[in-house]
N, C-alpha and C positions, 0 to 999 in steps of 0.2 A: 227727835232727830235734829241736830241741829246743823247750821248752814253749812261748816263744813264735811257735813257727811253726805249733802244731796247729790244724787246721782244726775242731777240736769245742772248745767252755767244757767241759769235762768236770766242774769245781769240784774239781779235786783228789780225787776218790773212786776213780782206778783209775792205780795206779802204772804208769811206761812200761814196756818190755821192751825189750830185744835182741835184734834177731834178725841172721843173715846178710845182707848187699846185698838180694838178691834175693829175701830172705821165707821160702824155703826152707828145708828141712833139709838139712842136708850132707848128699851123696850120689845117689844115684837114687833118686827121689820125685815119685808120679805128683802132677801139676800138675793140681787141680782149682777154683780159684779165685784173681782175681790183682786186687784191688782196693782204692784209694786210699783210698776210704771205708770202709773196713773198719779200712786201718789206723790212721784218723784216730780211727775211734771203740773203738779196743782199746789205743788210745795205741802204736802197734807202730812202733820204732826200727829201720831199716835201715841197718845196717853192713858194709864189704862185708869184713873184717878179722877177723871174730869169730873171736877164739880157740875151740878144741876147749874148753877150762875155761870158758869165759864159754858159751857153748853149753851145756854141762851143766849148769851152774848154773842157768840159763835155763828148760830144761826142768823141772828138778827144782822148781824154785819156782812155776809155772806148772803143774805135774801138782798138788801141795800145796794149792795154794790152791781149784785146782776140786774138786778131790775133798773140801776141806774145807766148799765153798760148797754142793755138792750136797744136801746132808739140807735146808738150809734152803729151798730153791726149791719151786716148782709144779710141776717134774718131774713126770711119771708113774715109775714102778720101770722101766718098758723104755725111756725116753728116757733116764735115767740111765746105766742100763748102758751104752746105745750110746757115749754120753762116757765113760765108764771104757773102755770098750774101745777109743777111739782117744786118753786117753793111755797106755794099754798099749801100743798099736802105736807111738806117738813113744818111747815109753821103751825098746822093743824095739829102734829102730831107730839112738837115739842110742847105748845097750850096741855095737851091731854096729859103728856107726862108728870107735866109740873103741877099741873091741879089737882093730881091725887097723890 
């Protein structure tokens, strides 16, 4: 997707991403939401080619930046943790992909 075909003015305040064709994480991963609008306003790139390296990368700068954004928001402490512990689970689970 590129910039001039997103569906949000976002003003350049939230960099795209990478992801897989289908939005997913490589492998077996329960499918709990599958929406256009979501990725228009997360700026979310569907590739269906993504290497295992651009994958990693992807997540690791994506774990980074939330965990870095989180002190600053209106969070509550148990809304936070809930997000730290599902990028725990993507980072748990991109580890599993890549080491077999």
């Amino acid at each position: 997707m590129s910039e001039a075909t997103l569906a949000v003015d976002d003003y350049h305040l939230i960099a795209p991403i990478t992801l897989p064709g289908d939005g997913r994480a490589p492998g077996d991963v329960k499918v709990l939401s599958d929406s256009d609008e979501y990725d228009a306003y997360f700026r979310i790139e569907h590739q269906s080619d993504i290497s295992p390296d651009t994958w990693m990368k992807t997540v690791l700068s994506v774990a980074e930046q939330v965990s870095d954004d989180l002190p600053a928001t209106s969070l509550e402490e148990s809304e936070q943790a809930q997000i730290l512990d599902g990028l725990t689970i993507i980072l748990q689970h991109t580890l599993r992909q890549l080491a077999t």
